[in-house]
N, C-alpha and C positions, 0 to 999 in steps of 0.2 A: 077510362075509369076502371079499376078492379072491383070485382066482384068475387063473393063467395065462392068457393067450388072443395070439393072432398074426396079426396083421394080414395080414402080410405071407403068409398062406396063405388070407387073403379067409374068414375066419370071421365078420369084422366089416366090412360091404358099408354100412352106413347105410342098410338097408331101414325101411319102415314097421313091420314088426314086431317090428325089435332096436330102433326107438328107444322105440314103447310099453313094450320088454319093460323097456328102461332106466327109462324115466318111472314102472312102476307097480313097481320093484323098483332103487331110487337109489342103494343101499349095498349090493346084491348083485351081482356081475360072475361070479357062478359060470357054465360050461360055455361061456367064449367059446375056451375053449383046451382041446383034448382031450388032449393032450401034458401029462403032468408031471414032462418034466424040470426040470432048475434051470439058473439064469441061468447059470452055469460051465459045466455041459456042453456049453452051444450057443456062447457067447461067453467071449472073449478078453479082459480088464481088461487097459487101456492109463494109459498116464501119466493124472494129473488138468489136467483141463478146467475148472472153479473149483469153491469150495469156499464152499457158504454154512451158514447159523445151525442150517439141521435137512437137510441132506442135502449130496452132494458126487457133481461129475458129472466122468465118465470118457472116453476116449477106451475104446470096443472094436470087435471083431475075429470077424466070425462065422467060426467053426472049419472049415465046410464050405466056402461062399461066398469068404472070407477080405474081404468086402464090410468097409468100417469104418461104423462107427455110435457116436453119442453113449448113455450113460446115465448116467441121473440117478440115484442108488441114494438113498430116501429114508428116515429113521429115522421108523417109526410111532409108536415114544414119544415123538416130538416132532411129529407133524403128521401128521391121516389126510389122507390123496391121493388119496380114493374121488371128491372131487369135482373134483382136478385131471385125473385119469384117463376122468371121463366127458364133460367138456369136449373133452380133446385126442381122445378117440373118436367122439364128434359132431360134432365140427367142423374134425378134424384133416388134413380130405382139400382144406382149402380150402390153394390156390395160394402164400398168403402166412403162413400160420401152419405151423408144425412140425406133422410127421407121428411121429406114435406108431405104430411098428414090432410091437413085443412088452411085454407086463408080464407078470414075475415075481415072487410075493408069496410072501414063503421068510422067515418067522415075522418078525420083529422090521424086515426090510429089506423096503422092493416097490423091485424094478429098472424103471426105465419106459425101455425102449430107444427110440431116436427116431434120426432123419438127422442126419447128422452135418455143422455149419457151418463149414466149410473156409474161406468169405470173411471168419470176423472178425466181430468190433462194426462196426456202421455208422457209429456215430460216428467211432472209428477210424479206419476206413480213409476217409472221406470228409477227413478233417484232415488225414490224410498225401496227401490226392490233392493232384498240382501245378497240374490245373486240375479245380475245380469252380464251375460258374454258380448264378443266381439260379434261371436254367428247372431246372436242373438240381437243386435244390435243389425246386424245386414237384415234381417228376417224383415225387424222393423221398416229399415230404409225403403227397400224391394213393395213391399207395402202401399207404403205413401205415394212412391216416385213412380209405382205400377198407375197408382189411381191418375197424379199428376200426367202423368204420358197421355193419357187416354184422352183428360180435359184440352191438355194441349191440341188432340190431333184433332179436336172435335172445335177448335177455333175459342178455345174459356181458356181464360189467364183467371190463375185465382185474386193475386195480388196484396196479399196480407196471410201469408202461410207461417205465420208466427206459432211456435209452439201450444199458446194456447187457445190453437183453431183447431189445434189433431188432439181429438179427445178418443178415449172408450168407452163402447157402447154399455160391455160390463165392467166385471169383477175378473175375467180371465187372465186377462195379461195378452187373450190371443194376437195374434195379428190380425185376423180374420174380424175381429170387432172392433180396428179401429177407424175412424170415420173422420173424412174431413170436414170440418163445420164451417161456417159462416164465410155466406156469397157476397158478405155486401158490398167489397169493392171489384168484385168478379164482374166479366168485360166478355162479351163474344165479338167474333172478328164478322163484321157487317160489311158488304160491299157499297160502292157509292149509293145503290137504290134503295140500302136500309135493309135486304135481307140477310139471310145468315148467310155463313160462309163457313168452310174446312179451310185450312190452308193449302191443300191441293188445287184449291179453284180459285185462286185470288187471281192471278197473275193479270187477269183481263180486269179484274173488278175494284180491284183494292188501290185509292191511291197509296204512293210509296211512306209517305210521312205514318199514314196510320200500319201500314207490314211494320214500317220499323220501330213504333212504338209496340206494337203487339209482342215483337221480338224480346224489346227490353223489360217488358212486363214477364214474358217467360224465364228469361234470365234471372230477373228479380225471384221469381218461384224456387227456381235451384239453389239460388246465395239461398234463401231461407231454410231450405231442404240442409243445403250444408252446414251452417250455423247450429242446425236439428244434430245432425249425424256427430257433429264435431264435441257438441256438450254430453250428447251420449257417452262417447267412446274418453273424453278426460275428465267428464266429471263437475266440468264450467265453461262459459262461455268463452269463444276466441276476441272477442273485441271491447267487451268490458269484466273489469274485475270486478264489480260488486256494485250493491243496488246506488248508490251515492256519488258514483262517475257522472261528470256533467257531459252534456251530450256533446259540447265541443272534442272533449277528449278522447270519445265514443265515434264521432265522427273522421276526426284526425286518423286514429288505426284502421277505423275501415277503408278509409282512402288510401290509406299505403299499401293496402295488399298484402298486409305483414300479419304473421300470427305463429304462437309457438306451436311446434309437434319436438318438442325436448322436454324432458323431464317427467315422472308421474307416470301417470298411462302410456305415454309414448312411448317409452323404453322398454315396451314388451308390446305393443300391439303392433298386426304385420303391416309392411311398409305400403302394400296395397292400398289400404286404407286412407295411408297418406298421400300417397298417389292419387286416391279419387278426391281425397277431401280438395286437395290442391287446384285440380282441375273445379269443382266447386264453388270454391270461394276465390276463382279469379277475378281480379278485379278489374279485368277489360270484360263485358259483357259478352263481345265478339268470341271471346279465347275461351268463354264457360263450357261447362259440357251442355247441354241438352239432355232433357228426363230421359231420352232413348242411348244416348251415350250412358250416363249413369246403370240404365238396367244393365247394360254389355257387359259393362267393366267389369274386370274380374271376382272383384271383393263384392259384385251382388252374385253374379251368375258360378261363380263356384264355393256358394257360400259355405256349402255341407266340409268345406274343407278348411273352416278357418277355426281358430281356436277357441275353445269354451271353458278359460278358464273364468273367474271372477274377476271383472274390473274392479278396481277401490274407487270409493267416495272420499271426498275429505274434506268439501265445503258441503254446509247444510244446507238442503233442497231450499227451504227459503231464501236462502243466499241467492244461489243459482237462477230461482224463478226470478228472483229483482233484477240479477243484473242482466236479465233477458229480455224483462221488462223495459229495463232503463235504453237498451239497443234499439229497440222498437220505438222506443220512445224520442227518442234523438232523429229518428230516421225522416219521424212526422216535424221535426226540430225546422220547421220551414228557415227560421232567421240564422241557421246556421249551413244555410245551402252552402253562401261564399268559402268557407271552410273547407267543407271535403271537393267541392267544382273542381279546384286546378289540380291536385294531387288524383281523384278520382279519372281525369278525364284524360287519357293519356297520349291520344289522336288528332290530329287537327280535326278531321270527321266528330271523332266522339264530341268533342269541347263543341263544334257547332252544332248537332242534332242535341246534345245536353242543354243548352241554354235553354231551351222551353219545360223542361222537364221539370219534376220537383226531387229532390233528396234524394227518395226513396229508389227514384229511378236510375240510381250512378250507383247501386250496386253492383 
């Protein structure tokens, strides 16, 4: 059962003894929080912030502080959150990913209060910028894929790295403020006994079916990082052209492996780029890069050397956000598995470890 606990009163420091206490006790969060009051008495519900399948996040208001902060109010008859909640508490102190403030678990709802993103979707605001570069565009990638790397080596696949999970914290533009948001399909790599694991230490602990899904869930992280890089740098998505594509036909492209770098943007940005995006968005999982691959490649690590002049826009940011949407959307498209399976699958291996899998994991 979760219980109260507050960060923000340093109850929860990331010592060696709270994360054992976590590791040998995974579904128990009792006495992180000596206070039991409820999420109303401290905080203020403000307008809605968006609205998903099993929960719905709010703009509030602490009563004393008058400080504003984000929550997530999650319904537990549709989704436990014991393992999005011990995610964002181990790892939530890091630079680039949301910080978890307070949770409050008041029977049927847990509130998980967090910092509140005042800069917006990144995609967003990077579309309405009047000038953004190609460096400028790596600064970004380097960023994400820094943060990414890190979850990875620490055994957390994020699993839903859709654009509008990478928000800003402000109004800057910096890199530096922005943040990966929402755990709640996020996954740590657990050995058969149930404790955590790095992937350094699996090799005795871990059976093979869950390395290799854990694998495919990483892979899945990079298509989506590259999907990221790739609307950046022309301006729209590679796999759908606009918000009104049906997901079969959304599907179909992403199963080919096919995508243009001709035309627009392409014909002036360096070939580097397309060199990484390619490695990216391959569409054997096997043959993807890796977040540590990614940081190597040239077009992150010699970024100071890549060109700043203006990218153009030419489809309207709400275009762009739909047909981002509609990608996402298609992916979750469960009755359209058979569709992309035989094209997707390109290995007699792949085609048998895919059959148990859903959509999203034949990326």
């Amino acid at each position: 059962m979760l219980h109260n606990f507050n960060t923000t009163e340093h109850l929860w420091d990331g010592t060696d003894k709270q994360v054992q206490y976590m590791e040998a006790n995974p579904c128990n969060l009792k006495n992180m929080h000596s206070s039991t009051a409820q999420f109303s008495d401290v905080y203020e519900l403000k307008e809605d912030i968006g609205v998903g399948s099993y929960s719905i996040c709010k703009r509030c208001v602490h009563r004393v502080t008058a400080m504003e902060f984000a929550v997530k109010i999650i319904d537990k008859s549709k989704r436990d959150p014991t393992e999005e909640i011990e995610i964002l508490m181990r790892y939530g102190q890091h630079p680039n990913i949301i910080t978890l403030k307070d949770v409050y678990d008041e029977g049927r709802f847990v509130y998980l209060v967090t910092e509140l993103m005042k800069g917006g979707e990144l995609l967003d605001k990077i579309l309405r910028q009047k000038f953004f570069s190609e460096r400028e565009a790596s600064a970004v990638l380097y960023t994400i894929t820094k943060t990414v790397d890190y979850l990875h080596c620490q055994g957390v696949v994020h699993r839903d790295l859709k654009p509008s999970n990478i928000l800003y914290m402000d109004d800057s533009g910096n890199p530096d403020s922005i943040r990966i948001c929402d755990f709640g399909f996020a996954k740590q790599l657990r050995g058969d006994n149930g404790l955590l694991l790095t992937p350094c230490y699996t090799a005795n602990f871990v059976a093979p079916e869950v390395l290799m899904r854990q694998g495919y869930d990483a892979a899945c992280d990079i298509w989506s990082l590259g999907v990221l890089l790739y609307t950046m740098l022309a301006g729209y998505t590679p796999f759908a052209n606009g918000p009104n594509d049906t997901p079969e036909e959304i599907l179909l492209r992403i199963g080919s492996g096919k995508f243009s770098l001709n035309g627009g943007n392409w014909d002036t940005v360096s070939d580097s780029s397309k060199d990484l995006l390619s490695h990216m968005l391959h569409v054997d999982p096997h043959q993807r890069y890796s977040a540590e691959q990614v940081l190597k490649h040239s077009w992150i690590a010699c970024r100071d050397q890549l060109p700043h002049f203006q990218l153009t826009r030419h489809d309207a940011p709400h275009l762009v956000k739909g047909a981002m949407a509609a990608t996402y959307s298609a992916l979750n498209h469960k009755t359209c598995q058979p569709v992309l399976e035989p094209v997707a699958a390109s290995s007699l291996a792949q085609r048998r470890s895919m059959k148990k899998l859903t959509s999203t994991d034949m990326l």
